[in-house]
Backbone as a ProteinNet text record, in pm:
[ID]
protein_1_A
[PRIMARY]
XXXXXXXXXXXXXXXXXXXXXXXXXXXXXXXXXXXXXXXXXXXXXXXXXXXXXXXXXXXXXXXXXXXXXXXXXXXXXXXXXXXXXXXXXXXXXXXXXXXXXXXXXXXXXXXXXXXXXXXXXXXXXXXXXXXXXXXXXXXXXXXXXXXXXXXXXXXXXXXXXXXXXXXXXXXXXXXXXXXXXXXXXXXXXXXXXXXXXXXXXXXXXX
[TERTIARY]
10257.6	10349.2	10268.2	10307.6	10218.4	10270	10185.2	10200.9	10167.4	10348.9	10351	10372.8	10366.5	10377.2	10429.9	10578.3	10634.3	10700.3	10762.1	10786.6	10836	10805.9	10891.7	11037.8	11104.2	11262.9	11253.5	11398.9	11459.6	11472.7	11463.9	11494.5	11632.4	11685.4	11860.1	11897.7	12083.2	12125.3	12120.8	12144.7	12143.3	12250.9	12357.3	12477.7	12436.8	12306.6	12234.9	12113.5	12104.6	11977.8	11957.5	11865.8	11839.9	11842.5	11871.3	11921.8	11792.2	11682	11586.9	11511.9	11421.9	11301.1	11153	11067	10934.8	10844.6	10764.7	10639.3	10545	10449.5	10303.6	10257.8	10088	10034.7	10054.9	10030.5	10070.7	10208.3	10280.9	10409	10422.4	10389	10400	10280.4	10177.4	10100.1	10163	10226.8	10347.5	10442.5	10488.7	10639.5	10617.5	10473.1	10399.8	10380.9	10354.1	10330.7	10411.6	10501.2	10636	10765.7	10762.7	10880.5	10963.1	11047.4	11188.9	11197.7	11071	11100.7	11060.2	10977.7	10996.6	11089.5	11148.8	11281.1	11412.5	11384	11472.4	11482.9	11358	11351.4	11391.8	11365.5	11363	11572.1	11620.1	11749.5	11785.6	11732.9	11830	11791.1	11639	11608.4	11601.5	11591.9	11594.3	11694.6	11670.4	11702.9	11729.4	11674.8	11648.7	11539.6	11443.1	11340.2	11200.8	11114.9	10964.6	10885	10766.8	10598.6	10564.7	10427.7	10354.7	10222	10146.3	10072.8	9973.7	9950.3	9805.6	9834.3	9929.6	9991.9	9956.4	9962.4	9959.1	9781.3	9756.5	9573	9506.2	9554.4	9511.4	9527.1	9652.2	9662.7	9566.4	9519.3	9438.9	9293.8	9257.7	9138.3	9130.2	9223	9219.1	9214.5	9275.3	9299.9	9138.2	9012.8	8874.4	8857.4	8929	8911.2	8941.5	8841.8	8828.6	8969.2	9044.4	9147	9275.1	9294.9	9445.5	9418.6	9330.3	9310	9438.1	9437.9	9556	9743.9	9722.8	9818.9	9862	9768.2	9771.5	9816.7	9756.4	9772.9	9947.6	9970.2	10135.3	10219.9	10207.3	10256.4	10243.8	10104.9	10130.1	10179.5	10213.4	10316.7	10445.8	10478.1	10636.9	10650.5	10655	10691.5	10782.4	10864.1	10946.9	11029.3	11073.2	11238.2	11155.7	11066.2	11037.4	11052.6	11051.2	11079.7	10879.4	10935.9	10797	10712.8	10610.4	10532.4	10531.4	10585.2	10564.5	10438.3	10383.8	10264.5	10248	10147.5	10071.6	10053	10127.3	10080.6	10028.6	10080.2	10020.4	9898.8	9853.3	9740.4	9740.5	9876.9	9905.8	9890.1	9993.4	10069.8	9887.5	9835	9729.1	9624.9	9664.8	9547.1	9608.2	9734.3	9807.7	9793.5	9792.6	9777.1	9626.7	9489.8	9397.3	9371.9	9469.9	9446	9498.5	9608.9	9674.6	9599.7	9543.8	9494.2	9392.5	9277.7	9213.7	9249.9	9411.5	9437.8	9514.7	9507.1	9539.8	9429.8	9332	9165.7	9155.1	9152.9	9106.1	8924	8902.1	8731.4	8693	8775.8	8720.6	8669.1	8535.7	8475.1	8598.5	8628.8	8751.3	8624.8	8680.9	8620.2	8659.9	8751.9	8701.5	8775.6	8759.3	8749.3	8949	9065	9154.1	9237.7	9153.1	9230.7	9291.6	9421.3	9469.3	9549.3	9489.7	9531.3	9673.1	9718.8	9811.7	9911.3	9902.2	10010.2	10027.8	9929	9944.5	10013.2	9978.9	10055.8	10206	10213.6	10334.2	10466.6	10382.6	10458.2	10453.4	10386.7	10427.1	10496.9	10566.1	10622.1	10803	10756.3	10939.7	10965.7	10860.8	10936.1	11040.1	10996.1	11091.4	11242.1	11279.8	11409.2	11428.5	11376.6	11392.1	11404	11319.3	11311	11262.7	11309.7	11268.2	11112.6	11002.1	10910.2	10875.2	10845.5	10778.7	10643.4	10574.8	10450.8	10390.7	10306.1	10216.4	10162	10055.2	9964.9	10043.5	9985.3	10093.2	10020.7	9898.1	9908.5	9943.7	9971.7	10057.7	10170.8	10227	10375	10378.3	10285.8	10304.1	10304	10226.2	10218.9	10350.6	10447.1	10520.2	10601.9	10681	10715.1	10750.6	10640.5	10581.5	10622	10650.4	10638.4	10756.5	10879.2	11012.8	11044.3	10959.1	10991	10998.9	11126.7	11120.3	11054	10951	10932.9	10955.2	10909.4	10949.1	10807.7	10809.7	10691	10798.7	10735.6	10779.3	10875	10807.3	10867.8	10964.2	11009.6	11126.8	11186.7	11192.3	11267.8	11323.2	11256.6	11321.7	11407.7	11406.5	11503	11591.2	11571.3	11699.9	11805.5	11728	11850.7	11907.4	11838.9	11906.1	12046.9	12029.8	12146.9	12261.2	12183.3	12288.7	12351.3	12312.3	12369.4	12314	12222.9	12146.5	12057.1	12025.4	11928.6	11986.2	11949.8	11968.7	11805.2	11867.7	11742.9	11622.8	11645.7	11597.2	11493.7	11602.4	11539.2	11438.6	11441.2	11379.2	11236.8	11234.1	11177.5	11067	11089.9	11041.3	10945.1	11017.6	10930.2	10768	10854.4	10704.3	10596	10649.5	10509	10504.3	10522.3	10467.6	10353.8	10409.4	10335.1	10218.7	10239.2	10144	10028	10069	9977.1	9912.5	9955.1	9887.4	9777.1	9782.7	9681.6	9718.9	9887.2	9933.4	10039.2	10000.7	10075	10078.3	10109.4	10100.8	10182.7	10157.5	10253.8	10370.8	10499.1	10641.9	10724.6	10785.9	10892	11048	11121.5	11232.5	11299.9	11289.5	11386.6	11324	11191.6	11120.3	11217.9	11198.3	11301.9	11411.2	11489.8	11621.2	11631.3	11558.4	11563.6	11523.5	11423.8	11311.5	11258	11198	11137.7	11007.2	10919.4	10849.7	10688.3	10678.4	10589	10588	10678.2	10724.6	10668.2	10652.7	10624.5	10471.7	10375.4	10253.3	10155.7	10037.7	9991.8	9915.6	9864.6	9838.5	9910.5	10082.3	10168.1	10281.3	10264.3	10411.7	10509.4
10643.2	10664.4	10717.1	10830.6	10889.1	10823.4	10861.8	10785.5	10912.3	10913.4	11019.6	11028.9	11091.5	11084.5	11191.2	11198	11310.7	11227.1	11344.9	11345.5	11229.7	11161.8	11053.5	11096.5	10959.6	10952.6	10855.4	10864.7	10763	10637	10550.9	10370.2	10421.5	10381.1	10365.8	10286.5	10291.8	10202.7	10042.9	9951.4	9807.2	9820.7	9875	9846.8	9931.3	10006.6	10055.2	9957.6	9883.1	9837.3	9741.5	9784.4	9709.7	9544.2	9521.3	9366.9	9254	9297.2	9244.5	9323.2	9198.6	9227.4	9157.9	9264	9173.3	9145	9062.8	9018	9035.1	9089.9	9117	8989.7	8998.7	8917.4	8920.4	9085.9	9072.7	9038.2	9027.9	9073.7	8841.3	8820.6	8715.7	8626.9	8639.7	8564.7	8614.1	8751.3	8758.9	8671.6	8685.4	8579.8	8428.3	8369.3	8263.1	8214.3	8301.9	8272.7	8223.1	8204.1	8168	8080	7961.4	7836.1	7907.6	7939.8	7982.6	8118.5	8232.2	8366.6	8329.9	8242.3	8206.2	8147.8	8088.9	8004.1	8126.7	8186	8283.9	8404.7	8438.7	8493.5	8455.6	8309.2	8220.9	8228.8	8173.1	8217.1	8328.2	8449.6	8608	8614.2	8578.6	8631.2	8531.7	8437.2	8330.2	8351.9	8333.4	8372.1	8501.7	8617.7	8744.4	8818.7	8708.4	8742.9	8714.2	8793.1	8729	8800.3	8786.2	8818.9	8789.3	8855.2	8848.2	8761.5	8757.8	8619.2	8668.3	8839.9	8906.2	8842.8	8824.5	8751.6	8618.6	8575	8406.9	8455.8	8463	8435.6	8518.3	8592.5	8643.5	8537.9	8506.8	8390.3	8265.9	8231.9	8101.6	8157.1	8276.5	8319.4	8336.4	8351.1	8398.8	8222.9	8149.2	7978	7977	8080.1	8010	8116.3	8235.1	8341.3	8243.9	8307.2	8231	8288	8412.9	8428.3	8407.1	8392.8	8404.1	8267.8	8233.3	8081	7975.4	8002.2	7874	7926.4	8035.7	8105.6	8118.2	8167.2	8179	7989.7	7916.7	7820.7	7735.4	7793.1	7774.4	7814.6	7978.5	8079.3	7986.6	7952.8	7838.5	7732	7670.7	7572.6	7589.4	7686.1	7709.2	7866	7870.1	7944.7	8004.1	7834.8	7828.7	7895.7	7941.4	8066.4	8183.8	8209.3	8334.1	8336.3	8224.8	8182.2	8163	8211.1	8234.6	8363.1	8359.8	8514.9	8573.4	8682.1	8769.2	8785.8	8826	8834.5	8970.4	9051.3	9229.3	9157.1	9129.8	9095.2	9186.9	9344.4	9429.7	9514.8	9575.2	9603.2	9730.3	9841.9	9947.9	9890.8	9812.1	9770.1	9718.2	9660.8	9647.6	9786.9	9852.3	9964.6	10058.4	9999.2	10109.2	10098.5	9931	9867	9888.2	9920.8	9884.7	10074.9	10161.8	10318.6	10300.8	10248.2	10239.4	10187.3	10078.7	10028.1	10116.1	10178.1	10267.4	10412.3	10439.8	10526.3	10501.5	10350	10332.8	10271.3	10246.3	10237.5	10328.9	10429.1	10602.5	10585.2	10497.8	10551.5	10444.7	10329.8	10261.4	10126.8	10049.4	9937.1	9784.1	9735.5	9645.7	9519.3	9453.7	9331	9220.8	9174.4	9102.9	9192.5	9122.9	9162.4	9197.3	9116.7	9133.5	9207.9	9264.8	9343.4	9436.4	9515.1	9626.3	9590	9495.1	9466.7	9435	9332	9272.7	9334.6	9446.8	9550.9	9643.2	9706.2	9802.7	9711.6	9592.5	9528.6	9487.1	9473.3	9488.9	9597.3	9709.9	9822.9	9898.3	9833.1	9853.2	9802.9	9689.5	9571.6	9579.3	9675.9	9731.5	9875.1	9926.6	10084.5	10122	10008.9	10005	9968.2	9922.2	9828.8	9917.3	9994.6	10045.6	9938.2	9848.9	9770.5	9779.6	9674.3	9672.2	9611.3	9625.1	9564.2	9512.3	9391.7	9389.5	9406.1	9453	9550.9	9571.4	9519.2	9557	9670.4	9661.7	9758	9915.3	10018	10132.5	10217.7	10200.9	10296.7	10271.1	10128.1	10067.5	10138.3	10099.2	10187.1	10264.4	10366.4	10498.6	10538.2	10411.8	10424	10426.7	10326.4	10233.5	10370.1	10419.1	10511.6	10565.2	10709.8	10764	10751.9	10555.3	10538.1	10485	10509.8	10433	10295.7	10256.3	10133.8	10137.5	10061.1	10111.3	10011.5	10063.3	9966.3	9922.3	9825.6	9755.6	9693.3	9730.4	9634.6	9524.5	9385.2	9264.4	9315.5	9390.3	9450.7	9562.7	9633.7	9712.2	9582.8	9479.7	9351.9	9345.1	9325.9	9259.7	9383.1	9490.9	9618.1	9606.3	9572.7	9562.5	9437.9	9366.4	9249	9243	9309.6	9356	9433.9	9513.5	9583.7	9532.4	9474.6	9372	9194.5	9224	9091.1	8972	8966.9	8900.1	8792	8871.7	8849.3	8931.8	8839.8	8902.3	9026.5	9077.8	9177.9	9077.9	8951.3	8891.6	8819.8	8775.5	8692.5	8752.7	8895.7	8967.6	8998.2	9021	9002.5	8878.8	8790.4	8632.5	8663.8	8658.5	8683.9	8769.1	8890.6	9015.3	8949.6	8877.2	8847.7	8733.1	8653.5	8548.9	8585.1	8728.4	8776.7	8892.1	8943.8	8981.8	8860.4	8747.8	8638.3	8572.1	8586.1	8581	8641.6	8785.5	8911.7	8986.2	8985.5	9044.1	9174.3	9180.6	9293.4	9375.8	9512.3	9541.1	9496.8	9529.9	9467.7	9597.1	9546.6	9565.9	9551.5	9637.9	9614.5	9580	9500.5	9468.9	9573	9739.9	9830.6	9906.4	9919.1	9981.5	9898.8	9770.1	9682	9703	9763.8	9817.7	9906.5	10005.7	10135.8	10190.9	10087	10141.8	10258.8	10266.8	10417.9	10408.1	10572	10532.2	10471.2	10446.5	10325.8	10195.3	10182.6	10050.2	10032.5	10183.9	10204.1	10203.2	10206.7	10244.3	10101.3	10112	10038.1	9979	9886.1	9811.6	9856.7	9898	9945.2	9910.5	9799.3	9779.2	9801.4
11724.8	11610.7	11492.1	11451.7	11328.7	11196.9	11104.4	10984.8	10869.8	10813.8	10699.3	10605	10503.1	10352.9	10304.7	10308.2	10253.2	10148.3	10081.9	9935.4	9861.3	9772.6	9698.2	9680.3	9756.8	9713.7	9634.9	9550.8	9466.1	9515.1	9480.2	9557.8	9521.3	9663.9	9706.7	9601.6	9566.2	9524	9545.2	9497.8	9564.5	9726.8	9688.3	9803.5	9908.3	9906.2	10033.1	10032.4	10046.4	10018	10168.5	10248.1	10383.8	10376.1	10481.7	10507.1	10451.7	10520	10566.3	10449.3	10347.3	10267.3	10289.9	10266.2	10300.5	10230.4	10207.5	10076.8	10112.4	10020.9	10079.4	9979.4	9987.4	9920.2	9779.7	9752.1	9589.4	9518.1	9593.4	9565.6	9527.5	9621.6	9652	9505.8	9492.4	9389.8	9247.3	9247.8	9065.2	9087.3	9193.6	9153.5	9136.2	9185.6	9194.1	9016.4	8953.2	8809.1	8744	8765	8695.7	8809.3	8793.1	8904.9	8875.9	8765.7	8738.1	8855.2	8788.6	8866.2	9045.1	9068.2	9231.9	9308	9226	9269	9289.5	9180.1	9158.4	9338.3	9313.1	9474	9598.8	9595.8	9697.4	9645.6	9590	9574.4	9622.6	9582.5	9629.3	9752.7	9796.6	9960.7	10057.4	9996.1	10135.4	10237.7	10345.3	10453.8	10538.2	10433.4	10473.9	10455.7	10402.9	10353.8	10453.5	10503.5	10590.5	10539.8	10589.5	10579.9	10706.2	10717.2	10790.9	10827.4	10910.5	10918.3	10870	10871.2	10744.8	10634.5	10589.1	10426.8	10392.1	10528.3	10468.1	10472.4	10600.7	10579	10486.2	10415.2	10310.3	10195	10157.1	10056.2	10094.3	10181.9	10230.3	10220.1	10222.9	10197.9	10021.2	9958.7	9808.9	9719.6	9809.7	9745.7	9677.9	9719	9629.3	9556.2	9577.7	9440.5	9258.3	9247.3	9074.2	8984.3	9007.6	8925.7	8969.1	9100.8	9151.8	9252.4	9275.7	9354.5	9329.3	9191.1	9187.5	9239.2	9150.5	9246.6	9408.4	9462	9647	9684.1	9614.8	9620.8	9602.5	9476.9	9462	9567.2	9591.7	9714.7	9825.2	9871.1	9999.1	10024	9914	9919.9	9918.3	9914.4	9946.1	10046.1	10103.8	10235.8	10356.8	10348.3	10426.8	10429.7	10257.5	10300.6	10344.6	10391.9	10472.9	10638.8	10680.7	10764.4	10862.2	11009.9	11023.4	11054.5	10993.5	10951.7	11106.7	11064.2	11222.6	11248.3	11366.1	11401.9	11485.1	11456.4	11503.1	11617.4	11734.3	11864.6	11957.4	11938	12093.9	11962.8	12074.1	11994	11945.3	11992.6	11923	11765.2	11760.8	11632.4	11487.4	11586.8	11515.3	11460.7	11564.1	11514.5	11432.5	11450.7	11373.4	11191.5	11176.6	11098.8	10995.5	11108.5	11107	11015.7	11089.7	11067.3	10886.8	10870	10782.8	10638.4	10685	10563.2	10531.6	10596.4	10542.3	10465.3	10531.5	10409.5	10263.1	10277.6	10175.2	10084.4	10119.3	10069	10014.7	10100.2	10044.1	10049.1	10144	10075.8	9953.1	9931.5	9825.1	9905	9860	9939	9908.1	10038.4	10030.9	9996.1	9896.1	9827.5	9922.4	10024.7	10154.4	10300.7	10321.3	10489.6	10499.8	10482.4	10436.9	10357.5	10242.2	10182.8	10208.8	10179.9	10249.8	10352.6	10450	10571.9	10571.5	10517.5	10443.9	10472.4	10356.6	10330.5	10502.8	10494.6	10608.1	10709.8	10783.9	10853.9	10821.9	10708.6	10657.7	10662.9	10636.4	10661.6	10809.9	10877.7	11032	11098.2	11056.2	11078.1	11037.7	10914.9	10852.4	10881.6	10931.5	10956.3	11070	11170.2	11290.1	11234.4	11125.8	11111.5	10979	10907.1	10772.7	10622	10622	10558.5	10434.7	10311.3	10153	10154.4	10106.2	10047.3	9921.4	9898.8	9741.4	9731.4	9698	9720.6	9612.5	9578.4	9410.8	9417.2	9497.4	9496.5	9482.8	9448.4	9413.4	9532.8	9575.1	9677.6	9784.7	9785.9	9933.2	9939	9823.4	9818.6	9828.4	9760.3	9830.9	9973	10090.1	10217.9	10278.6	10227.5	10273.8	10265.7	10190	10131	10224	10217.9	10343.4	10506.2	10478.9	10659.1	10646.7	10618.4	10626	10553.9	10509.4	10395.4	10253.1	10231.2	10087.2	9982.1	9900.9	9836.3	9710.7	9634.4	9489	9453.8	9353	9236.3	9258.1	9157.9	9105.7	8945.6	8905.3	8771.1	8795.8	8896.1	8962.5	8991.3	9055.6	9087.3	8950.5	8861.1	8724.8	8664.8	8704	8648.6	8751.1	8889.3	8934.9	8950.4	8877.3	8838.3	8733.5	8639.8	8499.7	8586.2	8596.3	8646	8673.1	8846.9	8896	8862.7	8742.1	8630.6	8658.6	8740.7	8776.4	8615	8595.1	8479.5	8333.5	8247.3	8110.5	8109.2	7998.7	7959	7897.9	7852.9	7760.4	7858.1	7960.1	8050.1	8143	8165.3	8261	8147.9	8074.4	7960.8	7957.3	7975.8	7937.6	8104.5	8191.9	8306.9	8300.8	8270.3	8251.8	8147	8083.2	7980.3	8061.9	8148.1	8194.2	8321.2	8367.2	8453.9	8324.7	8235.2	8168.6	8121.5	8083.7	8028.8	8180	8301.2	8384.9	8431.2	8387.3	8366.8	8567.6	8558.9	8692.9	8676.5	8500.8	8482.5	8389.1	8279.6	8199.7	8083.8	7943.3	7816.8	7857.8	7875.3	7894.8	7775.4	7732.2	7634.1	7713.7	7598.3	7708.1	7717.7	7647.4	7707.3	7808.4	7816	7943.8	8091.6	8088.2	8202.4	8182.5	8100.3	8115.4	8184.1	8132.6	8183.9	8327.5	8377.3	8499.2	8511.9	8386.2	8445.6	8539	8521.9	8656.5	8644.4	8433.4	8414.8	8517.2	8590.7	8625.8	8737.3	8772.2	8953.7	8985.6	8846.1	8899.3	8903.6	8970.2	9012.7	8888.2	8808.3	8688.5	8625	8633.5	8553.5	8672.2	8745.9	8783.4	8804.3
[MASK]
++++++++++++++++++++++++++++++++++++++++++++++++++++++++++++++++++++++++++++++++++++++++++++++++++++++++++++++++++++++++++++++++++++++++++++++++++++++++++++++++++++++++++++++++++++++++++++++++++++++++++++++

């Protein structure tokens, strides 16, 4: 199965929006910063929501990282509405995984053994089913993209609940600086989260 990168589309409306959403690691330690905004997730996706088992052992390897340790840590204690992490069982699926994360490296040295992995397993995992991701990293997304998955920052989450009445502007608002004072995101004005533009989409720009 090749792996391509044609042109950026628009994120579908919500009422197209695939059944099935998936969390990577990053996606998973922002919403961690804040009970209200994790609960909140665990509300809209529970029971349509998984990850993968690159995800969890990535979070269990990060529990001694000095900045997000306590985080991965929160994330692992609540889990369950994901149900249980699928697993890269044949070994296409792994190498496919294994091809993947290096183009989304590009040539940059991965700070552990995990990184990347995560994601790329992730998005091998939703291209078969056409699936949503929450996805920090921006060149993941750009993979995901590329390979039939659609993806979302944590801060596209908070523009699309503005919308869908989900959230006040105020409240979507209160979030981003909880994830900015975490140091998981950039300073956000509350009409930038109104609006979603494509500040929102980039990578240390959410």
């Amino acid at each position: 199965m090749s792996l391509i990168f044609p042109a950026r589309r628009r994120t579908p409306p919500p009422s197209h929006r695939p059944s099935t959403t998936l969390f990577d690691t990053g996606g998973l330690l922002t919403l961690a910063v804040d009970a209200g905004l994790w609960n909140l997730a665990v509300s809209r996706f529970g029971g349509t929501a998984r990850t993968v088992v690159a995800v969890v052992k990535e979070l269990e390897h990060l529990r001694k990282d000095a900045n997000v340790g306590g985080l991965a840590t929160t994330a692992l204690a609540d889990l369950v509405w994901l149900g249980d992490p699928i697993v890269l069982d044949e070994d296409a699926g792994r190498k496919q995984a294994e091809r993947l994360r290096n183009i989304i490296a590009a040539g940059r040295p991965l700070t552990h053994d995990l990184q990347h992995y995560a994601e790329a397993a992730l998005i091998v995992v939703g291209r078969p089913i056409g699936a949503q991701a929450i996805i920090e990293d921006y060149d993941a997304r750009v993979a995901a993209q590329g390979n039939g998955v659609r993806p979302m920052s944590v801060h596209k989450l908070l523009h699309l609940w503005i919308r869908q009445g989900v959230l006040t502007s105020a409240q979507a608002f209160e979030y981003s600086e909880a994830i900015r004072s975490a140091k998981r995101g950039m300073d956000y004005t509350e009409e930038e989260l109104i609006e979603g533009g494509f500040k929102l989409g980039r990578v240390g720009q959410p």
